[in-house]
C-alpha positions as a Markdown table, in Angstrom:
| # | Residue | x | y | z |
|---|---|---|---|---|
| 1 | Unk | 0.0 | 0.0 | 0.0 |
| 2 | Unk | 1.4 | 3.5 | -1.3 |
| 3 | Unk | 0.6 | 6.3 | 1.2 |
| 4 | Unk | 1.1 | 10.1 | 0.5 |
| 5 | Unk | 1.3 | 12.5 | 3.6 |
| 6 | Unk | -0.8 | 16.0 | 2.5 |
| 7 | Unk | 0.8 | 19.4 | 3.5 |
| 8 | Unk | -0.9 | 20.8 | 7.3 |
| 9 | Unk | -2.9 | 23.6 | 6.9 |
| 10 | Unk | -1.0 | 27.3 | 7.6 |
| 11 | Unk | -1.1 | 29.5 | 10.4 |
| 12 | Unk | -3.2 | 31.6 | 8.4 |
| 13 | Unk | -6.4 | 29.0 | 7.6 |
| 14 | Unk | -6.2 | 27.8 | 11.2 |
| 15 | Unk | -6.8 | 31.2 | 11.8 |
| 16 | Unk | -9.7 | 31.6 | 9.8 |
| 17 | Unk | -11.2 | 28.4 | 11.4 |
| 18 | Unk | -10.8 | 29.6 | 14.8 |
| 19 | Unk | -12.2 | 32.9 | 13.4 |
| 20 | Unk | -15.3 | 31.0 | 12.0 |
| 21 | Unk | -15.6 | 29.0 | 14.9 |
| 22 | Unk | -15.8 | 31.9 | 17.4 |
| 23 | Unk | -18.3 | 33.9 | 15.3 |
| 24 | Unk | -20.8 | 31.3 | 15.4 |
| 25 | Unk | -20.1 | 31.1 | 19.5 |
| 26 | Unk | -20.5 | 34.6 | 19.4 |
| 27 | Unk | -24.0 | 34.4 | 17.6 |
| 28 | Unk | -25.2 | 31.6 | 19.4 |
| 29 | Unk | -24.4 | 33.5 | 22.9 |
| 30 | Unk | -26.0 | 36.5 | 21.0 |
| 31 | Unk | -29.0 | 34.7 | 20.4 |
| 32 | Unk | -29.9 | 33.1 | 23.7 |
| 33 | Unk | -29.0 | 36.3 | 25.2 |
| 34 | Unk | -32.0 | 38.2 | 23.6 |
| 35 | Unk | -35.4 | 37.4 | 24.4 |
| 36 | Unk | -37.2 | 35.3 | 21.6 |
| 37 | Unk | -39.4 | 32.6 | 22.2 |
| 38 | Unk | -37.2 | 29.2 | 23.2 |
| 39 | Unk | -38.6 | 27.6 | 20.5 |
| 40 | Unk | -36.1 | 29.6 | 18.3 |
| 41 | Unk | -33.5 | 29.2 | 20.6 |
| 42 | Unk | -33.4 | 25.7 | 20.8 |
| 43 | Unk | -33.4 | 25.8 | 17.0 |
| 44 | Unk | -30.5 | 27.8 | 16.7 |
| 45 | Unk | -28.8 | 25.7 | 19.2 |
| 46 | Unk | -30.2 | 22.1 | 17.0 |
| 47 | Unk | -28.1 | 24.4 | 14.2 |
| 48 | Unk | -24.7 | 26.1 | 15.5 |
| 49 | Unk | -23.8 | 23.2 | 17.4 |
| 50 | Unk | -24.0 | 20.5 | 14.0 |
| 51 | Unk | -22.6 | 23.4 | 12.3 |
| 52 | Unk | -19.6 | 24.2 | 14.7 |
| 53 | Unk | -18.9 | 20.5 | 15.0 |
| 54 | Unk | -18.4 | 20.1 | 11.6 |
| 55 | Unk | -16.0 | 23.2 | 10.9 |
| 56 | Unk | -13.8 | 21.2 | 14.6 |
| 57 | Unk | -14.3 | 17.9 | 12.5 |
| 58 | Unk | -12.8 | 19.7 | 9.1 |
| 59 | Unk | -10.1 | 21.2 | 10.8 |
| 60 | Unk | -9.2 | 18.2 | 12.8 |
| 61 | Unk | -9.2 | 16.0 | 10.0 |
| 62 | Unk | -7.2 | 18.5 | 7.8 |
| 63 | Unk | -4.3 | 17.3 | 9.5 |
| 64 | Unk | -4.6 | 13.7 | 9.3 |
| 65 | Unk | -4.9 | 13.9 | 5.3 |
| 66 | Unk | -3.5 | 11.5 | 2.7 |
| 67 | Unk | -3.6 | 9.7 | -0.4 |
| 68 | Unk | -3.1 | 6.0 | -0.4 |
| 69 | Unk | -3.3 | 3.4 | -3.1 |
| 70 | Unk | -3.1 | 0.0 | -3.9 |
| 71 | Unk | -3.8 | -2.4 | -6.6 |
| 72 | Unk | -7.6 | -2.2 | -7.0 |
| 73 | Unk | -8.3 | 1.1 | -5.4 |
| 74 | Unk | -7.1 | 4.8 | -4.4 |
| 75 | Unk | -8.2 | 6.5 | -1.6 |
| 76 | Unk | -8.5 | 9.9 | -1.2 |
| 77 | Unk | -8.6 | 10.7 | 2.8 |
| 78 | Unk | -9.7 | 14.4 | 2.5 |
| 79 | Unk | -12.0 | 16.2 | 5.4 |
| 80 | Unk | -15.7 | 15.9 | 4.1 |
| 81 | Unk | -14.6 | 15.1 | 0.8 |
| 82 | Unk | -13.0 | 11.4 | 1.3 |
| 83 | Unk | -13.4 | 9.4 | -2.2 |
| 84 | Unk | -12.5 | 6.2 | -3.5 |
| 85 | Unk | -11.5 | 5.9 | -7.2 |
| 86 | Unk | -10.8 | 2.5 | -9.1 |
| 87 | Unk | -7.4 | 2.2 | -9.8 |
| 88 | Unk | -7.4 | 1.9 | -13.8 |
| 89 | Unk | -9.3 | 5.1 | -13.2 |
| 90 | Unk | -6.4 | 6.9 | -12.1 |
| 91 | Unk | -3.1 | 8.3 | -15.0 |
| 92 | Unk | 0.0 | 8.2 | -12.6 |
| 93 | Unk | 1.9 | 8.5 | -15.7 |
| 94 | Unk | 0.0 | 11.8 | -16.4 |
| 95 | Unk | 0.7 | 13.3 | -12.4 |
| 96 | Unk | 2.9 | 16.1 | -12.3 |
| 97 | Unk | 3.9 | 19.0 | -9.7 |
| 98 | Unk | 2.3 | 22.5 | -10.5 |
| 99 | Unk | 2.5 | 25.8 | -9.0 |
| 100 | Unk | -0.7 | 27.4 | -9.2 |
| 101 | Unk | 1.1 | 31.0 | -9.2 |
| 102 | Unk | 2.9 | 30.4 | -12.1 |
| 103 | Unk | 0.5 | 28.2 | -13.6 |
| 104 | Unk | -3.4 | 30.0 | -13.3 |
| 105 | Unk | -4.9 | 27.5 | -15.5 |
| 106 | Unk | -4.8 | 25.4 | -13.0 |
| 107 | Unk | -6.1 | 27.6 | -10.2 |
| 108 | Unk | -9.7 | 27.5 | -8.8 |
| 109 | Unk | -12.0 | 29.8 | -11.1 |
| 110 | Unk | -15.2 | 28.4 | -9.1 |
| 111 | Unk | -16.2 | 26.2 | -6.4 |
| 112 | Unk | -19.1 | 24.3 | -7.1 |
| 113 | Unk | -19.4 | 22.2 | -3.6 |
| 114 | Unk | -16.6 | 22.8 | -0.9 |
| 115 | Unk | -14.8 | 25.4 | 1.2 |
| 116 | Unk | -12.5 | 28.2 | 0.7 |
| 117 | Unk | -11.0 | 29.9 | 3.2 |
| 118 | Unk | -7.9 | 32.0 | 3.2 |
| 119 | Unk | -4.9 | 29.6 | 2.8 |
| 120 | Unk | -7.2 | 26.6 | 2.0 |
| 121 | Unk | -9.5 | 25.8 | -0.6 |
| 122 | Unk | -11.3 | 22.1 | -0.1 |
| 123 | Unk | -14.0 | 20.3 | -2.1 |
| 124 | Unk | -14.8 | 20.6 | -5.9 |
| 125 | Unk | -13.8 | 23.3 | -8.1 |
| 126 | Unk | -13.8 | 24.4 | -11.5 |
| 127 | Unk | -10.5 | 25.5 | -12.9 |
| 128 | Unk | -9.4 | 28.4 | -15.0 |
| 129 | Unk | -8.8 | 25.6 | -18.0 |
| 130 | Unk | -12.4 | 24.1 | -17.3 |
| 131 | Unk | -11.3 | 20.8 | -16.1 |
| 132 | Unk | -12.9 | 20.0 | -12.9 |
| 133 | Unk | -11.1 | 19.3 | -9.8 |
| 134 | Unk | -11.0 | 17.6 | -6.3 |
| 135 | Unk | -8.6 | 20.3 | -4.3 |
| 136 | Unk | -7.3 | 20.3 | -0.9 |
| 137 | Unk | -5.1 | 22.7 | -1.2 |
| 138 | Unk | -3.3 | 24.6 | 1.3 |
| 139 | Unk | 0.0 | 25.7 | -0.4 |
| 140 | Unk | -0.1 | 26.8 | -4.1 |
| 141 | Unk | 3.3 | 25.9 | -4.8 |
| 142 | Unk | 3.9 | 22.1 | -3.8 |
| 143 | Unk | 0.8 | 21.0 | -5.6 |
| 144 | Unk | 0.4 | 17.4 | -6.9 |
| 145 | Unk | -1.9 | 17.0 | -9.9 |
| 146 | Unk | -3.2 | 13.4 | -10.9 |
| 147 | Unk | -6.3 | 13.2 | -13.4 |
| 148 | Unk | -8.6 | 10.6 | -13.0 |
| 149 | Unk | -10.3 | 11.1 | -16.0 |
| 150 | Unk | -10.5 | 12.8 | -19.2 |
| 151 | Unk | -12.1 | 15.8 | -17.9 |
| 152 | Unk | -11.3 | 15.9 | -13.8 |
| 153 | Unk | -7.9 | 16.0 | -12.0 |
| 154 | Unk | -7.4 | 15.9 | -8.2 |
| 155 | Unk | -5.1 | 18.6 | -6.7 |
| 156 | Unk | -3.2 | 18.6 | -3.5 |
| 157 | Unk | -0.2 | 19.9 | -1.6 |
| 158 | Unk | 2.3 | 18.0 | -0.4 |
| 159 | Unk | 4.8 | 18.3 | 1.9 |
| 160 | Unk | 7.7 | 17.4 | -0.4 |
| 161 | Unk | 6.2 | 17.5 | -3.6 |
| 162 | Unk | 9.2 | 15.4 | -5.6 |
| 163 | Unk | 8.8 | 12.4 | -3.3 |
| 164 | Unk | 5.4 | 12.4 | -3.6 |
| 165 | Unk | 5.4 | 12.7 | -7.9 |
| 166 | Unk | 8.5 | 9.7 | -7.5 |
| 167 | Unk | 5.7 | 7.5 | -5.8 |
| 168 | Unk | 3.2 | 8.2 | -8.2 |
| 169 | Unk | 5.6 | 7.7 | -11.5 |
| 170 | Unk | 6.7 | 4.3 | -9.7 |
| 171 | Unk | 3.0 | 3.5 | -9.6 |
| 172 | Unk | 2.6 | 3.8 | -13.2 |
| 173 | Unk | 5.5 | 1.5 | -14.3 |
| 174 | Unk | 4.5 | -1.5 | -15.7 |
| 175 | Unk | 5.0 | -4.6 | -13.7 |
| 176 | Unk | 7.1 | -7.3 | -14.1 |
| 177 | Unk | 6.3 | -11.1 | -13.8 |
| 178 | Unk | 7.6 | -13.5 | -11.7 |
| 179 | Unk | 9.3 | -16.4 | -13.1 |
């Protein structure tokens, strides 16, 4: 089983997670403070507290991230966005580093289901070339792409970004049978 470590999230999007995180407190404190019926209050608490435990469960599991293969299936262990692709699915031959500053065609142009938050962008998106993507990005410069189709590619930083594209490449060579 291959096994790719993703790149922590920055200072800067745990930041914006705590900042999220403490604006809904905020608002839920806000809201039982004022008098409304309890009905409503209860609502809002049946709300912000699903809602704040997902953004903890995100953020948690943003650390833990990976990308692990074997010889049926790949597994993409993103936050909320986990997948499992079929292996003959998957080009490791195609897989390449890219720096989304120097390359904008493959940057985000629109997120169609997923999160982006300053120094993190998570979930589908469509790029600047029109190719759809599966992103958990939190550095645009030690970026892995790997398509998985004709028309869709999954993006993610890595830690060290040539390992990661050797494991892939090694993935793709043909193998040899034993005598």
């Amino acid at each position: 089983m291959n096994n790719i470590v993703l790149a922590p999230l920055d200072s800067g999007a745990i930041y914006s997670f705590i900042a999220i995180l403490l604006g809904l407190l905020a608002l839920t404190v806000f809201i039982f403070i004022k008098s409304i019926p309890s009905n409503a209050k209860y609502l809002t608490l049946g709300i912000m507290l699903p809602l704040m435990g997902l953004f903890i469960f995100t953020l948690y599991q943003s650390f833990t991230s990976t990308i692990s293969w074997g010889d049926t299936r790949l597994q993409v262990n993103i936050p909320l966005y986990s997948n499992t692709i079929e292996i003959n699915q998957v080009d490791f031959a195609q897989a390449r580093i890219v720096n989304l500053i120097e390359e904008p065609e493959y940057a985000a142009k629109w997120r169609t289901n997923g999160l982006g938050l300053p120094g993190y962008a998570l979930g589908w998106f469509s790029l600047n070339n029109g190719v759809k993507a599966l992103l958990s990005v939190t550095d645009p410069v030690q970026v892995i792409l790997l398509p998985i189709s004709q028309d869709r590619v999954i993006l993610v930083s890595v830690i060290d970004a040539d390992e990661a594209l050797a494991k892939l490449h090694a993935s793709a060579l043909p193998k040899k049978a034993i005598d």
